[in-house]
C-alpha positions in Angstrom: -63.1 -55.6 39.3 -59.4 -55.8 39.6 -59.4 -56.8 36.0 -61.4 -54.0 35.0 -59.6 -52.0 37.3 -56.3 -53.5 35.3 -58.1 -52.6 32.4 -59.1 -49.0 33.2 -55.3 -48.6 34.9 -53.4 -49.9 31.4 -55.8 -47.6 29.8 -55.2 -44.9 32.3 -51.2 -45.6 31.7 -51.3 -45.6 27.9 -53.3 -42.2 27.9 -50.9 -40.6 30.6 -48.4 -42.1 28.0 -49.5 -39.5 25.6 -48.2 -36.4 26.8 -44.4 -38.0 27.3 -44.7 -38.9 23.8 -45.4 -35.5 22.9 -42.7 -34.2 25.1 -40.2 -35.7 23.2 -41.8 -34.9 20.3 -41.3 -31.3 21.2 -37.6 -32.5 22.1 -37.2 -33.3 18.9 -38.3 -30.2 17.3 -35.9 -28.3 19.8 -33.5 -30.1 19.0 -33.8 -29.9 15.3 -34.7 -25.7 16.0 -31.4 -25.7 17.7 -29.8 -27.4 14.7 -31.1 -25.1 12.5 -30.1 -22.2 13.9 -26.7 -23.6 14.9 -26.4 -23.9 11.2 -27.8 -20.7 10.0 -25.2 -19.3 12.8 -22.4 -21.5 11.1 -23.5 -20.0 7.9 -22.9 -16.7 9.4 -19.9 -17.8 10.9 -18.3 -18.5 7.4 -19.5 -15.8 5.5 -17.0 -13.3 4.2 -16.9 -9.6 5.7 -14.6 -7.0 6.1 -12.5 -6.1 9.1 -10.7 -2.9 9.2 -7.3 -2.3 11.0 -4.9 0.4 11.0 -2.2 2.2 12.5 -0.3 5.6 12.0 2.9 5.3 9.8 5.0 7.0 8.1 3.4 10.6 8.0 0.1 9.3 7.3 -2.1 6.1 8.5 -1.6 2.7 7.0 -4.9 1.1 6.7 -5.7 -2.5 6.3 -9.1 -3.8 4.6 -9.2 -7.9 5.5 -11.7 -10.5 4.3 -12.2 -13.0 6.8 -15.4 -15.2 8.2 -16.4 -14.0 12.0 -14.8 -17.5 13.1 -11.8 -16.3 11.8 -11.7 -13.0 13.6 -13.0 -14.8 16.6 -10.3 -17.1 16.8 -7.8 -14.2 16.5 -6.4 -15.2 13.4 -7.2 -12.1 11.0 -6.1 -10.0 14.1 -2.4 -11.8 14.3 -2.0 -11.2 10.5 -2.7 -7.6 10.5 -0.8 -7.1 13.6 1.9 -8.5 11.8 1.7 -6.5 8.3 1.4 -3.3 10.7 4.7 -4.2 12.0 6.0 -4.6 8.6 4.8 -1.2 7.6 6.5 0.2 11.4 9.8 -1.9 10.4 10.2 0.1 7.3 9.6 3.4 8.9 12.3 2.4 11.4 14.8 1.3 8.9 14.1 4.1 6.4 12.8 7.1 7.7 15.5 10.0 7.1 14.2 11.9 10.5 15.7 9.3 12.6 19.5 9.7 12.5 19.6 6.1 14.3 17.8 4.7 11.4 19.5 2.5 8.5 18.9 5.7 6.0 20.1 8.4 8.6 23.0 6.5 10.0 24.2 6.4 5.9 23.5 9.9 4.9 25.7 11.1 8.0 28.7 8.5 6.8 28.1 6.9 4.0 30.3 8.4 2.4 32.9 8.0 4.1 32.9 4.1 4.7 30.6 1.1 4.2 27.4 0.8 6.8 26.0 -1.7 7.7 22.4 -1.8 7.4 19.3 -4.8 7.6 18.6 -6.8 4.5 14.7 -4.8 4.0 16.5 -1.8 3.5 19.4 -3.8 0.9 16.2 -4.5 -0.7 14.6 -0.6 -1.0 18.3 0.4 -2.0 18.8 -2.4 -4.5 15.4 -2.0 -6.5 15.9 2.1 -6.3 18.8 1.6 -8.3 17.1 -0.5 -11.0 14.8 2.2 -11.3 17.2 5.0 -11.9 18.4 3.0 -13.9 15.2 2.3 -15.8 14.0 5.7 -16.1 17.1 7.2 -16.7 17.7 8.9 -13.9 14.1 10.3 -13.8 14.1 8.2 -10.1 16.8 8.9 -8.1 16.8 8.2 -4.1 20.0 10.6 -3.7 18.0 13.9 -3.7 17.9 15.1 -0.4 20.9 17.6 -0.4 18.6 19.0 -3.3 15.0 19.4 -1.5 16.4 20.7 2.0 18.0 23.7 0.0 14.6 24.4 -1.4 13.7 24.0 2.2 11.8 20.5 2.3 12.2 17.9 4.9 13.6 20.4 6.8 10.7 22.1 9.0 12.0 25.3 7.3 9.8 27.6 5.1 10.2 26.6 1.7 11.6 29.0 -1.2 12.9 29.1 -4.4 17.0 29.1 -3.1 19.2 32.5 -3.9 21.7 30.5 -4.6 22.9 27.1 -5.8 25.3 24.7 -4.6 25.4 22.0 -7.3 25.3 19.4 -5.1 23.2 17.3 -7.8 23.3 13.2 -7.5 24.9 11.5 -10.4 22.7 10.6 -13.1 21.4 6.9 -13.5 21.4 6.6 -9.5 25.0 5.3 -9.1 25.4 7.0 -5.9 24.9 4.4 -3.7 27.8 1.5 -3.8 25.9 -1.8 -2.3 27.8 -5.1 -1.3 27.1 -8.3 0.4 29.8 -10.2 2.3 28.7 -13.1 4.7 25.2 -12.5 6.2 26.3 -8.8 6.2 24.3 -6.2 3.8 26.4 -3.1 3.1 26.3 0.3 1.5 28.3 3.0 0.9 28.2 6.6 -1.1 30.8 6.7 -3.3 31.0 10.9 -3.1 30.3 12.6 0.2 27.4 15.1 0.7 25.2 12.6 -1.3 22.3 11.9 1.1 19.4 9.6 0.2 15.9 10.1 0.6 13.7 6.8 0.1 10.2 8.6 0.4 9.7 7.8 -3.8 10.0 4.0 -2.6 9.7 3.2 0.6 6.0 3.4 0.8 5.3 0.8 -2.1 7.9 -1.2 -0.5 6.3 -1.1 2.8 3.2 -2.2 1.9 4.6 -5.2 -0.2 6.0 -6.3 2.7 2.7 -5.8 4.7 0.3 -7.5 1.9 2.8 -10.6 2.2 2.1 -10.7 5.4 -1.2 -11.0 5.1 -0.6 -13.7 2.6 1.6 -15.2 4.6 -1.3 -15.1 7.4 -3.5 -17.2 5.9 -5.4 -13.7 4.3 -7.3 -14.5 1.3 -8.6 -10.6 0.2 -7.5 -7.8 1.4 -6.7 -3.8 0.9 -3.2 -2.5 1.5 -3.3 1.4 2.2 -0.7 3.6 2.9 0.3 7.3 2.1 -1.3 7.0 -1.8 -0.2 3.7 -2.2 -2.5 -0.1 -2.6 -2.3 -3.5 -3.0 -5.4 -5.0 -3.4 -5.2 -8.4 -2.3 -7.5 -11.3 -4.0 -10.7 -10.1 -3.9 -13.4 -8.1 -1.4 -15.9 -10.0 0.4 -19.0 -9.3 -2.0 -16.1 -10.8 -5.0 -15.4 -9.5 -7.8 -12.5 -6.4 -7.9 -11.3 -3.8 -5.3 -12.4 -0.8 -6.7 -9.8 2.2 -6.2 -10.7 6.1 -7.2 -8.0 8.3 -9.0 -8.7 11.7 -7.3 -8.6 15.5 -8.8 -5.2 16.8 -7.9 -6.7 20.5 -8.2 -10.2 19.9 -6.2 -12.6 17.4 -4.9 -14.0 14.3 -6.6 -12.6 10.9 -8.7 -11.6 11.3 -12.4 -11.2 7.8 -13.0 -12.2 4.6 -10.9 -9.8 0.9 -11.2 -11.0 -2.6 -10.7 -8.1 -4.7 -9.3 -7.4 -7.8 -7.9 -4.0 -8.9 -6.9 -2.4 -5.7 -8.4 -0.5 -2.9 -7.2 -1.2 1.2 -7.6 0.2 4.3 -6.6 0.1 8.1 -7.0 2.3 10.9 -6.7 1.5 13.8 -7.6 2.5 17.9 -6.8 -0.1 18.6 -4.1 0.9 16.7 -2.0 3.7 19.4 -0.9 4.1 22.2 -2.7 4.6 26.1 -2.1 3.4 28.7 -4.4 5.7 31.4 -5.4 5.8 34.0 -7.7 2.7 32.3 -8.8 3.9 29.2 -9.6 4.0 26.1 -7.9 6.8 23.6 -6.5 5.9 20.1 -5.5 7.7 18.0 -3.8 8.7 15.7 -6.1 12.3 16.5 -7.5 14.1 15.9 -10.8 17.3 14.5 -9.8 18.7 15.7 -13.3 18.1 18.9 -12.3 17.7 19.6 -8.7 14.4 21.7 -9.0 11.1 20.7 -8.4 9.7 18.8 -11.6 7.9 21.0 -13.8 7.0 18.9 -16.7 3.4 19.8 -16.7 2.0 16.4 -14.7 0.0 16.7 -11.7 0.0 13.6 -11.1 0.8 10.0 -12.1 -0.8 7.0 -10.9 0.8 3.5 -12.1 -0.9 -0.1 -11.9 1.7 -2.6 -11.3 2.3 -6.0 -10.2 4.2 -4.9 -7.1 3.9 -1.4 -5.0 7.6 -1.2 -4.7 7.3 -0.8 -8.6 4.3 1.7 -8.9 5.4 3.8 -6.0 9.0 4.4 -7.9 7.3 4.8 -11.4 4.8 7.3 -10.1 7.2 9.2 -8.5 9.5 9.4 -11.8 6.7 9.7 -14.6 5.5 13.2 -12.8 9.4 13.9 -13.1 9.2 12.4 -17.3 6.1 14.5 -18.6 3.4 12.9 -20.3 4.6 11.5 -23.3 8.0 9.9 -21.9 6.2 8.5 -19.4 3.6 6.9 -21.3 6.2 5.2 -23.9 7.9 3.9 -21.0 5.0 2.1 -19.1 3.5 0.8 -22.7 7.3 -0.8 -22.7 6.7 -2.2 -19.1 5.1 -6.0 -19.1 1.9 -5.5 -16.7 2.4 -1.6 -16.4 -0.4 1.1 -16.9 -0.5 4.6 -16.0 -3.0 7.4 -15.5 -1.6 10.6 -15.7 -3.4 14.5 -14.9 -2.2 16.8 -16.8 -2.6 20.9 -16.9 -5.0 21.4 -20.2 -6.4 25.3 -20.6 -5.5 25.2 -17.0 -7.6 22.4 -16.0 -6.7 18.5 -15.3 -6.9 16.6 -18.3 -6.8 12.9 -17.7 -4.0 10.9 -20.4 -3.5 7.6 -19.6 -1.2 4.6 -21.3 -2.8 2.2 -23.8 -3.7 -0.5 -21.9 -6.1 2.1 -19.5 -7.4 3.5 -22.8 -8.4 0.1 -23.9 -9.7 -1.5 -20.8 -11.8 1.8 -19.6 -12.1 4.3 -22.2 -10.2 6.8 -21.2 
């Protein structure tokens, strides 16, 4: 009996056995259910999206597009290098912005002509590449117009209106006004006339978001979409791949005319409706020729440039709607890496024209 009882205990024990082996059978499968999922959460940990910050500047709202994984925002990373382009965008409003008499701009249109000021290497920088594109277009770009758009009442809070009167108080041609000079770890600059004042709004934009898209670059970023005021750089590539894709709008109504696929490139637009006031039935934008000290009125809505940095397409822009359409044209088809897509008044409607590489690549 004991043995059989033995017997009938062993094979008692092996079948109570039975259910142990198929808890950790079950274990297993958990554990390889938890795996899975781990990994399909790790898959969705590293897949790309699209994270959007932002942050009013400059008149408008700079706007950041970043492609990152989850992980990455998780870990704060994508959040510390848009918090950090953001400040780049602020630094430049700071430094340039002619409403602040404390900033670099309004502290040189008060004295610089008078004496050197001092002012921080960023704005050196706007100052030094606005003078190589006066000198580029001719004069067609010219920083040293803001005597000329507060008498047509611009930047002034002031209605606006075609002036009774004029003061000839026109910058030089070929943007000489502004005398720049480095001595030590000191960046100076100095009007060589007085009653020139400077205006940076035709580059300080582009150059603001350079400075931001570096950043980002800078941050580890691998795609993203720099926004501000008109202005883009379009950063490696969006999440899905492929190109950022970037509308030209109608500068008299609703709707795109023309749609760009970029990566790593720059674009801007100016244009006159922007800021304008009608009188007399016609129109004044904004946008000033500095050979004149009028409104431009060569017939271009507006101009939007492709480019290789924003600094570049912002000041371009600005100076092709002051050109016309075919001066503006020959000069980007000069330009290595230059296009432009310009709106022009046709029957009095927009009429798209565009330089040759545009024509070429979408068929416009």
């Amino acid at each position: 009996m004991d043995k059989i009882h033995s017997s009938i205990s062993h094979a008692g024990g092996a079948n109570a056995t039975r259910p142990r082996r198929k808890g950790a059978a079950g274990r297993l499968g958990a554990a390889a259910l938890a795996a899975a999922l781990g990994a399909a959460f790790l898959g969705l940990g590293l897949r790309p999206g699209e994270w959007r910050y932002g942050a009013a500047a400059m008149g408008t709202r700079a706007t950041l597009t970043v492609v990152g994984t989850p992980i990455e925002r998780l870990s704060g990373k994508l959040g510390r290098a848009a918090g950090k382009a953001l400040g780049e965008i602020a630094e430049v409003e700071r430094l340039m912005s002619i409403y602040r008499p404390g900033s670099d701009i309004g502290r040189l249109n008060s004295g610089g002509g008078e004496r050197e000021i001092a002012v921080d290497r960023r704005t050196y920088e706007a100052l030094e590449r606005a003078g190589e594109f006066a000198r580029l277009t001719g004069g067609a770009f010219n920083v040293c117009v803001l005597a000329a758009e507060e008498e047509w009442g611009f930047k002034t809070g002031r209605a606006r209106k075609v002036p009774s009167s004029r003061r000839s108080r026109l910058p030089l041609p070929g943007g000489r006004d502004i005398a720049l000079r480095r001595e030590g770890g000191a960046f100076l600059a100095r009007f060589p006339r007085r009653g020139t004042r400077a205006d940076l709004g035709g580059i300080a934009a582009g150059y603001a978001v350079d400075r931001a898209a570096a950043a980002l670059r800078e941050g580890g970023v691998r795609g993203a979409l720099v926004e501000s005021g008109g202005d883009c750089y379009c950063l490696g590539a969006p999440a899905r791949g492929g190109a950022w894709r970037v509308g030209v709008r109608n500068p008299r109504g609703d709707g795109i005319l023309a749609t760009l696929d970029l990566v790593d490139r720059a674009v801007a637009t100016s244009g006159d409706y922007c800021d304008y006031f009608i009188e007399g039935g016609k129109r004044y934008s904004h946008i000033f020729d500095p050979r004149t000290g009028r409104p431009a009125g060569r017939g271009v809505m507006s101009a939007t440039v492709l480019a290789d940095s924003c600094t570049a397409a912002d000041a371009l822009a600005t100076a092709f709607v002051v050109m016309g359409e075919r001066e503006a044209i020959r000069l980007a088809e000069k330009l290595p890496r230059t296009e432009c897509i310009l709106v022009v008044e046709e029957d009095g409607k927009p009429a798209v024209r565009a330089s040759a590489g545009i024509r070429a690549g979408k068929g416009l």
